[in-house]
C-alpha positions as CSV (number, residue, x, y, z in Angstrom):
1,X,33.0,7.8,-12.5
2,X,31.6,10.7,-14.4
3,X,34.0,11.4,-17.5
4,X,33.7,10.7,-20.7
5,X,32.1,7.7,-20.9
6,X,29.0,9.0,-19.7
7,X,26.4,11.4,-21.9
8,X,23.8,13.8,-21.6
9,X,20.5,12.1,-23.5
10,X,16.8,13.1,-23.4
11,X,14.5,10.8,-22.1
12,X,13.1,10.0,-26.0
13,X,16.4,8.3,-26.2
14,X,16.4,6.0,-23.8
15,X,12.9,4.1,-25.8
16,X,10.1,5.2,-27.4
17,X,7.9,7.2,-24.6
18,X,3.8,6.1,-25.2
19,X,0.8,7.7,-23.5
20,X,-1.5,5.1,-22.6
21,X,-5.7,5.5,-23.7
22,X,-8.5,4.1,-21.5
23,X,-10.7,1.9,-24.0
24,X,-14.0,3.3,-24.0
25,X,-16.0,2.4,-20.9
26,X,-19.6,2.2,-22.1
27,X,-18.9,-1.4,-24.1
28,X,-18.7,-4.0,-21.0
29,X,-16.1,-5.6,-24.1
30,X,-13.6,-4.2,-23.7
31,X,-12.9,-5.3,-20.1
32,X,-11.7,-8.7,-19.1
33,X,-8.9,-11.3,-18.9
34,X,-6.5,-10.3,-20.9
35,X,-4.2,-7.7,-19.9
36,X,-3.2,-5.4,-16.8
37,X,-5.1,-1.7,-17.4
38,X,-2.5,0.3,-15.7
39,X,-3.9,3.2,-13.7
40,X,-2.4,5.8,-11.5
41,X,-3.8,4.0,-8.5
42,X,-2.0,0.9,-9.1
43,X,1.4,2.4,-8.8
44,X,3.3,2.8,-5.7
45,X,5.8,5.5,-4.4
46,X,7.7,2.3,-2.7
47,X,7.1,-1.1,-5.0
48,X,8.9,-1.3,-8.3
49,X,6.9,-4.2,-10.3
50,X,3.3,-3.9,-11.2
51,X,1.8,-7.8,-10.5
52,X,-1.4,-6.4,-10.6
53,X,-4.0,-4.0,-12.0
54,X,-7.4,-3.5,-10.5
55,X,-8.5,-3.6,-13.7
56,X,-7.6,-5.9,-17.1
57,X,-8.8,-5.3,-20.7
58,X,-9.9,-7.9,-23.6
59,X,-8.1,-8.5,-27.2
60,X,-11.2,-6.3,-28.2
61,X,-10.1,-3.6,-25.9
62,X,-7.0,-3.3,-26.7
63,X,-7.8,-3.2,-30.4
64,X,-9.3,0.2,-29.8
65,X,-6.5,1.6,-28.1
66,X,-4.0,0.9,-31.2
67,X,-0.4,1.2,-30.6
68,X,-0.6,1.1,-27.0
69,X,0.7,-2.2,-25.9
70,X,3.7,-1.6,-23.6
71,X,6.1,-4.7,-23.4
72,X,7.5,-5.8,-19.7
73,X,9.7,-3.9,-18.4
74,X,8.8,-0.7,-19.1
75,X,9.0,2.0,-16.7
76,X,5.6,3.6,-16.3
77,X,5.3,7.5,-14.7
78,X,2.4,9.3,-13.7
79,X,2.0,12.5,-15.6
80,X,-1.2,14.1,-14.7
81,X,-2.1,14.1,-11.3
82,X,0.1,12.9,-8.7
83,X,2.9,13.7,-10.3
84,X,6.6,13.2,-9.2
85,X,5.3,10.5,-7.1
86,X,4.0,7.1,-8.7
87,X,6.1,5.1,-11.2
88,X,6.2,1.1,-11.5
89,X,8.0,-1.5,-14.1
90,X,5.3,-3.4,-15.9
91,X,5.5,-7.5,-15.4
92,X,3.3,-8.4,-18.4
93,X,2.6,-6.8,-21.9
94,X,0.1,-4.0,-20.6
95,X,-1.9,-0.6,-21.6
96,X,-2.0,2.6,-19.4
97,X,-4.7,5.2,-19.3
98,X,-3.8,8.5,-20.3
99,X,-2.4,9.9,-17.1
100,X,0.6,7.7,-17.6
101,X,3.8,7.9,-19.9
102,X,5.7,4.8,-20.5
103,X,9.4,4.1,-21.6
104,X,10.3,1.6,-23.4
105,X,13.6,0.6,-23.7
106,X,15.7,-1.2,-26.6
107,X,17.2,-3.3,-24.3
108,X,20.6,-3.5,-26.2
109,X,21.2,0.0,-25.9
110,X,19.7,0.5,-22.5
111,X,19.4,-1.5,-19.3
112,X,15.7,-1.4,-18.6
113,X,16.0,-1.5,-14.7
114,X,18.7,1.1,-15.1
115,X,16.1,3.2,-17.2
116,X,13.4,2.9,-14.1
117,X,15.9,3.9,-11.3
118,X,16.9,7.0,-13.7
119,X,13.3,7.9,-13.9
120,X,12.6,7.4,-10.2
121,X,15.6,9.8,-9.6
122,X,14.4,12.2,-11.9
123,X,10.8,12.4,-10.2
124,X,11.6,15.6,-8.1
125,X,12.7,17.0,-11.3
126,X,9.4,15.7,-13.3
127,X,7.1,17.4,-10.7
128,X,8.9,21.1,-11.3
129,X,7.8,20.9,-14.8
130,X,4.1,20.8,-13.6
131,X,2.2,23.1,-16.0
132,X,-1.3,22.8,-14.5
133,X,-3.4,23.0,-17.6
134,X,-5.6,19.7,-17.3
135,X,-8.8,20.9,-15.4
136,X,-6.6,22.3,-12.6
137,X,-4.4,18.5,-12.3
138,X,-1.0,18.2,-12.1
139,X,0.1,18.0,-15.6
140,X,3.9,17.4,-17.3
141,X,3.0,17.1,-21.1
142,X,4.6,14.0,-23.3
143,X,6.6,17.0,-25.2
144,X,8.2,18.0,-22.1
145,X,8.7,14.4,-20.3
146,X,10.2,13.3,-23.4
147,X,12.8,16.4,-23.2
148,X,13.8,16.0,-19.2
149,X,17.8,15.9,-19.7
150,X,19.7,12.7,-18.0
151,X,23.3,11.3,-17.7
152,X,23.8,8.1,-18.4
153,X,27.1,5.4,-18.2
154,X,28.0,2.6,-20.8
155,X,25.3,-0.4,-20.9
156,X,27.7,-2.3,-18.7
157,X,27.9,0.1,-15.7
158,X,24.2,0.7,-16.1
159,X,23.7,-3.2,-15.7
160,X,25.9,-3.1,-12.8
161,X,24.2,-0.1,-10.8
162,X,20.7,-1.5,-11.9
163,X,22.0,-5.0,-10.1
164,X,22.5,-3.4,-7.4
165,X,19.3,-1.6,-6.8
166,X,17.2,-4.8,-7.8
167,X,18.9,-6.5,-5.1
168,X,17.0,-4.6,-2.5
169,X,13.9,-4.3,-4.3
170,X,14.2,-7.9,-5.3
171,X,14.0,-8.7,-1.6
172,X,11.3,-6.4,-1.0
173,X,8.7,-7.8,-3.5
174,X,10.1,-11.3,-1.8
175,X,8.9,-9.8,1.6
176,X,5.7,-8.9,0.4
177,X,5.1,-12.0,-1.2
178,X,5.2,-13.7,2.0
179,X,3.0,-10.8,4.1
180,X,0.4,-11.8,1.1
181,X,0.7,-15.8,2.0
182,X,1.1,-15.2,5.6
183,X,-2.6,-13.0,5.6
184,X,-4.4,-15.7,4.4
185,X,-2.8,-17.9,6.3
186,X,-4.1,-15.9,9.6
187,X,-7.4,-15.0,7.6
188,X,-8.1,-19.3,6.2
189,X,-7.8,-20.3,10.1
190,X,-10.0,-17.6,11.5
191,X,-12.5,-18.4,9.3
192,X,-12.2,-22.2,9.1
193,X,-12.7,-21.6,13.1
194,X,-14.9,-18.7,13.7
195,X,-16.8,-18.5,10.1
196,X,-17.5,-22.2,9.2
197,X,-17.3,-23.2,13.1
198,X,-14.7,-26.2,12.1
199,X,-12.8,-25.5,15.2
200,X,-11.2,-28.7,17.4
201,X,-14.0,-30.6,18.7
202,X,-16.4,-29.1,16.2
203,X,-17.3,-32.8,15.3
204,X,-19.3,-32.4,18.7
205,X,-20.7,-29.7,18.9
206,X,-24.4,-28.6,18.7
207,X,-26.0,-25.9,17.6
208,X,-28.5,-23.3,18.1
209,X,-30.2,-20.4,16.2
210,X,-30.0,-16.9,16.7
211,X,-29.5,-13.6,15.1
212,X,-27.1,-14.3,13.0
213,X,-27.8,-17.9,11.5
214,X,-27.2,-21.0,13.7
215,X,-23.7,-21.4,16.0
216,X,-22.2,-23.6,18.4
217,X,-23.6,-24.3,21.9
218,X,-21.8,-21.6,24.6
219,X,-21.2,-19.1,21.8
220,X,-23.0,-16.1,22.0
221,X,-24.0,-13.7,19.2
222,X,-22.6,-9.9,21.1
223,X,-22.5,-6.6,20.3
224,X,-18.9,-5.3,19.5
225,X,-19.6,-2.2,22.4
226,X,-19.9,-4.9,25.3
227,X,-16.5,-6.1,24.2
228,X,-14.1,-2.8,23.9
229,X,-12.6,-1.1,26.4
230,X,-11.5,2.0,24.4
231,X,-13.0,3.3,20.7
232,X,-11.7,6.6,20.2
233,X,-10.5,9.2,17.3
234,X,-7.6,12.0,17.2
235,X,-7.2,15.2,15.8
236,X,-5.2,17.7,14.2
237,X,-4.1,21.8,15.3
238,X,-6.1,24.0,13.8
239,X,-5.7,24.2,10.4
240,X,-4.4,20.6,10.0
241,X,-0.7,19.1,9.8
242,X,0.4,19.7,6.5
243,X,2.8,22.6,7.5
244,X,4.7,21.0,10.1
245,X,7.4,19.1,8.7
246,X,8.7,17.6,12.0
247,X,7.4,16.3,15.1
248,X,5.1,13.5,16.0
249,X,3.4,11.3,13.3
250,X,0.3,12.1,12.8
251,X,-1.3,8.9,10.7
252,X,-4.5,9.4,9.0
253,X,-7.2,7.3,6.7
254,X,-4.7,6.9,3.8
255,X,-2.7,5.1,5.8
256,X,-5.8,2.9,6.8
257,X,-5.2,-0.1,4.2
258,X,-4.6,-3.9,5.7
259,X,-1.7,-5.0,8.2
260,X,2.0,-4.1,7.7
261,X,1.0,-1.7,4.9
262,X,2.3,2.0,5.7
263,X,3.6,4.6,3.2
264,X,5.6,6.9,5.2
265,X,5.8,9.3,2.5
266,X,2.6,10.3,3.0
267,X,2.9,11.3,6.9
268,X,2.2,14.2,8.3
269,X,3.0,15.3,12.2
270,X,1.7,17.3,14.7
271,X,4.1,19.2,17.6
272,X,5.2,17.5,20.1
273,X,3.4,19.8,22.7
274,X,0.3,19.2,20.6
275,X,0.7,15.4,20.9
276,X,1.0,15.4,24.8
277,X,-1.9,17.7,25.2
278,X,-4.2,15.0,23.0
279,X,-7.0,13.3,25.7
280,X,-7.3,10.5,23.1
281,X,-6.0,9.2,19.9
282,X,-2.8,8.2,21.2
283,X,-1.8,4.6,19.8
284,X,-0.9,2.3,22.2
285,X,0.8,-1.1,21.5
286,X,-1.8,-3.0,19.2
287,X,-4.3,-0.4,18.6
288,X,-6.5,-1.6,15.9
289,X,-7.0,1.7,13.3
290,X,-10.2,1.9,11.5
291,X,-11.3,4.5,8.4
292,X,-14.2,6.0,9.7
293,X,-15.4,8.6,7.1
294,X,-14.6,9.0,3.7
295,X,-14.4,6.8,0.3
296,X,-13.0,3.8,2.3
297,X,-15.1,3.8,5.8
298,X,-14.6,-0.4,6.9
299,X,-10.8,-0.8,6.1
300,X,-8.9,-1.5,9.2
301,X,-4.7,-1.7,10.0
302,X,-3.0,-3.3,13.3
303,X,-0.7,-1.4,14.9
304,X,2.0,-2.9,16.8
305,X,5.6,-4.0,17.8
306,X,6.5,-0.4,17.3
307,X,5.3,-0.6,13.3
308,X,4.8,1.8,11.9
309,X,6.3,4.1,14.9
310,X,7.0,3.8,18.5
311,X,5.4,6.6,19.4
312,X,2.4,8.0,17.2
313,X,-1.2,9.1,16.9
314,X,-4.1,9.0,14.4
315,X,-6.0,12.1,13.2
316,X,-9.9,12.6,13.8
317,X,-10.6,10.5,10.5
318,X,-9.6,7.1,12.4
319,X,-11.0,5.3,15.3
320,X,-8.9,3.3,17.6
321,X,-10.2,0.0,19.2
322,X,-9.1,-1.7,21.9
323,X,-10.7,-5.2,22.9
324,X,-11.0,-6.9,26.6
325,X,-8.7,-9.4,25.7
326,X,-10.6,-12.1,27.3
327,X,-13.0,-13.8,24.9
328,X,-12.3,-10.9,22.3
329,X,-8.2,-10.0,21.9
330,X,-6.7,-7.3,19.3
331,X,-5.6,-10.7,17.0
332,X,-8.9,-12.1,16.5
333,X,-10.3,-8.7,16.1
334,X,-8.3,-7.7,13.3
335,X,-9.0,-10.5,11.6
336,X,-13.1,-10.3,12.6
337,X,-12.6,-7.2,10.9
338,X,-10.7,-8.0,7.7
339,X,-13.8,-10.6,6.8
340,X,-15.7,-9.0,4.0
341,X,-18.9,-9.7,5.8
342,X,-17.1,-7.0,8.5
343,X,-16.5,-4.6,6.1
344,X,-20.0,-4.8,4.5
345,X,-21.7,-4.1,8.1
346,X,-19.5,-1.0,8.7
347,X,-20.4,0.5,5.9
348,X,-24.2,0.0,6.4
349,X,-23.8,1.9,9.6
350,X,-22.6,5.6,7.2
351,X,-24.2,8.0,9.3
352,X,-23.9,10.8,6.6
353,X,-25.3,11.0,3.1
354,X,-22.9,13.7,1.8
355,X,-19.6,12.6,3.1
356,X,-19.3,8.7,3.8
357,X,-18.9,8.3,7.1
358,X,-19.8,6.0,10.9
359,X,-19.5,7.1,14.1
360,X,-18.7,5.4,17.6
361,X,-23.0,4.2,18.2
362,X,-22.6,2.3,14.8
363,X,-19.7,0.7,15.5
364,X,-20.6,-0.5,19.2
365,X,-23.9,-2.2,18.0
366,X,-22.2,-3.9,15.2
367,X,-23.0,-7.5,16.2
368,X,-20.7,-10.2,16.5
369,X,-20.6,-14.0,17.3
370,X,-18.4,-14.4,20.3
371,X,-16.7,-17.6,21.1
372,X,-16.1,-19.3,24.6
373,X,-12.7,-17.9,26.0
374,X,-10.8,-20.9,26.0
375,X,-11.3,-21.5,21.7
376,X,-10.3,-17.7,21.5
377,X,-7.3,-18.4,23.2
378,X,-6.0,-21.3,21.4
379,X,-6.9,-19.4,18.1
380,X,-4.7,-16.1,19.8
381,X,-1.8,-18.3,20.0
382,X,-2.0,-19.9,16.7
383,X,-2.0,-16.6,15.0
384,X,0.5,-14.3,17.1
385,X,3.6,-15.9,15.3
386,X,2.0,-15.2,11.9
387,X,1.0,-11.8,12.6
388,X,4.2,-10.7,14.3
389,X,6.6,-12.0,11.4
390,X,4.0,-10.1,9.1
391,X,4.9,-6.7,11.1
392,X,9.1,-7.9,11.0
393,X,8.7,-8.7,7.5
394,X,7.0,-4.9,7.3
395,X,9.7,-3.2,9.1
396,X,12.6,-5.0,7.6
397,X,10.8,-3.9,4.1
398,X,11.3,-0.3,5.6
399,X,14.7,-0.6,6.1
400,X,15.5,-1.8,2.8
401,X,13.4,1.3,1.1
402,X,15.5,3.5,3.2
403,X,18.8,2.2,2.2
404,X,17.5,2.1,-1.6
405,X,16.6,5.1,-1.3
406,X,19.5,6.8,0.2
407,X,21.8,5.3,-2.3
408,X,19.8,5.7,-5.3
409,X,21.1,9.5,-6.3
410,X,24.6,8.5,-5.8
411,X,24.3,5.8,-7.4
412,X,22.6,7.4,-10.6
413,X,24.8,10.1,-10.4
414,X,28.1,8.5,-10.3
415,X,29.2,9.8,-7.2
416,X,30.0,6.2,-5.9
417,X,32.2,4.1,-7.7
418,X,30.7,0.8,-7.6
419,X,34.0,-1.1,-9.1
420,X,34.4,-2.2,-5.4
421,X,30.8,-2.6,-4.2
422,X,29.5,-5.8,-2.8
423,X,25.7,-6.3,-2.9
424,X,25.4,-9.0,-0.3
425,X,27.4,-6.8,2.3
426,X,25.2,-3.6,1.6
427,X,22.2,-5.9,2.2
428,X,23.9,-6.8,5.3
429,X,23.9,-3.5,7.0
């Protein structure tokens, strides 16, 4: 496919490249409705679109960052810190901070999903031109990302290889919109039941006081120690994991973020004769992981049905639990501990002033209401099929990154010729 018809451009070609500018922070105005503030943070290494910023700005923000509006569908790449990693096609007119370069594309000279899955190729290439100048950060100037060389096909083969791409990325952001709808799902029933106390029969119930406001009649407020058989951490070989390339994964608090979420990118392993010498921090089957020091302590992930491996452990900065399974199972567990209430009690346990942090006494005594066995049950069974098509929906998302991602060079660099390729078959394997 590469001939003639394809040319060597510059990355200023493709659009007009903008820096973005964080409005200033001190006037509470400037942030709002209004629209997404891109940040580094709310870019992935594995989700094209960005729905949503952690942060928004006003009309009068934006009217001190002049000339920064991005339209949708520009491709947005970090460029000081984290570089050659995050990049993300904005959904809605939007601003960046100034860590983030955008291009944006005249759409009748360029495909704009083309221009995204050209950039995402190009990120190993964006990260060698790292010059290190911002207060020791990762840092590719605007003069040099506007420079990186790329090849690029007629509009019309662009349009084609960008179809094909946004095929499997169009059913991954499909896939996570139903984790997202499936959650609440789980998270609305545990708490009509075990929050509000609307469980079947509620209508006649009574109630009593104790510790923790008034409950049903034979529930019991616990502590969550009485109802664990197992709360233990990993570790790492001496001097950490981040030379060994190969082995067993070794998953750590950054991969501590909510069900079905796992950025494999990130792993790191330990040896294998390591692994079987470990006395605890193995993962079994659903092993509940909890971030126990650091800027997240109280965020919490289920592992199971083999996701995110078959055969894994976690590092010293996560605690596995494991429940009785009689009047406390790993479902209603995970969910106990996805309630912001949850969270909030963790985090009142930090043990350490300097470093965020709880250990294994905090987290036995947190209390928690405890329900007769035969409601838990009932509330087990009505949750399972949600929470195992959240962990299929997780690992078929997986498989689709991988395939993206292993045809993405050859698709960008013309070594396939895609005259004869069928999207709906490649989805198929």
């Amino acid at each position: 496919m590469i001939g003639k018809c394809w040319r060597s451009l510059k990355v200023k070609e493709l659009g007009t490249v903008i820096t973005g500018q964080t409005p200033p922070t001190k006037d509470r105005h400037n942030y709002g409705k209004g629209y997404p503030f891109v940040k580094p943070t709310d870019l992935s290494e594995n989700i094209r679109s960005i729905t949503a910023t952690e942060t928004e700005i006003t009309d009068i923000g934006l009217a001190t960052v002049p000339g920064r509006l991005i339209p949708p569908r520009s491709t947005c790449v970090v460029c000081i810190g984290s570089i050659g990693k995050k990049i993300g096609l904005t959904s809605l007119p939007s601003v960046t901070n100034q860590a983030i370069n955008s291009v944006v594309v005249d759409p009748f000279s360029h495909d704009p999903f083309y221009v995204y899955y050209l950039l995402r190729n190009a990120l190993p290439y964006v990260k060698r031109l790292d010059s290190g100048t911002t207060s020791g950060r990762e840092n590719v100037s605007k003069s040099s990302f506007e420079n990186i060389e790329v090849r690029t096909p007629p509009i019309t083969i662009e349009r084609k290889i960008a179809s094909i791409l946004s095929a499997y990325d169009d059913l991954i952001e499909n896939n996570l919109q139903r984790i997202e709808i499936l959650e609440e799902m789980a998270h609305n029933l545990y708490r009509e039941w075990f929050v509000k106390f609307r469980f079947p029969g509620h209508q006649h119930a009574s109630f009593v006081d104790s510790a923790l406001g008034r409950i049903p009649t034979g529930w019991e407020v616990s502590t969550l120690g009485e109802h664990l058989t197992a709360l233990e951490s990993g570790k790492r070989p001496k001097g950490g994991a981040q030379d060994v390339t190969s082995g067993i994964p070794s998953v750590g608090a950054e991969n501590v973020f909510g069900m079905g979420g796992h950025n494999y990118q990130s792993e790191k392993y330990v040896p294998r004769d390591f692994f079987t010498g470990m006395r605890s921090g193995i993962v079994r089957d659903r092993d509940i992981g909890l971030y126990k020091d650091g800027a997240y302590i109280g965020r919490s992930t289920y592992f199971r049905d083999d996701f995110p491996h078959a055969e894994f452990c976690v590092n010293e900065h996560v605690f596995l639990l494991r429940a009785t399974g009689t009047r406390l199972t790993q479902n209603i567990l995970y969910l106990w501990m996805q309630e912001p209430a949850t969270v909030s009690a963790i985090r009142a346990t930090n043990a350490n002033a300097a470093q965020p942090g709880i250990n294994q006494k905090g987290v036995k005594g947190l209390p928690i209401i405890i329900p007769p066995a035969d409601i838990v049950k009932r509330l087990d069974d009505l949750t399972e099929p949600i929470l195992a098509l959240i962990i299929h929906l997780a690992k078929k998302n997986e498989s689709l990154r991988r395939s993206r991602d292993l045809l993405l060079p050859r698709l960008i660099s013309g070594e396939v010729d895609i005259a004869h390729m069928v999207t709906d078959r490649l989805l198929e394997q």
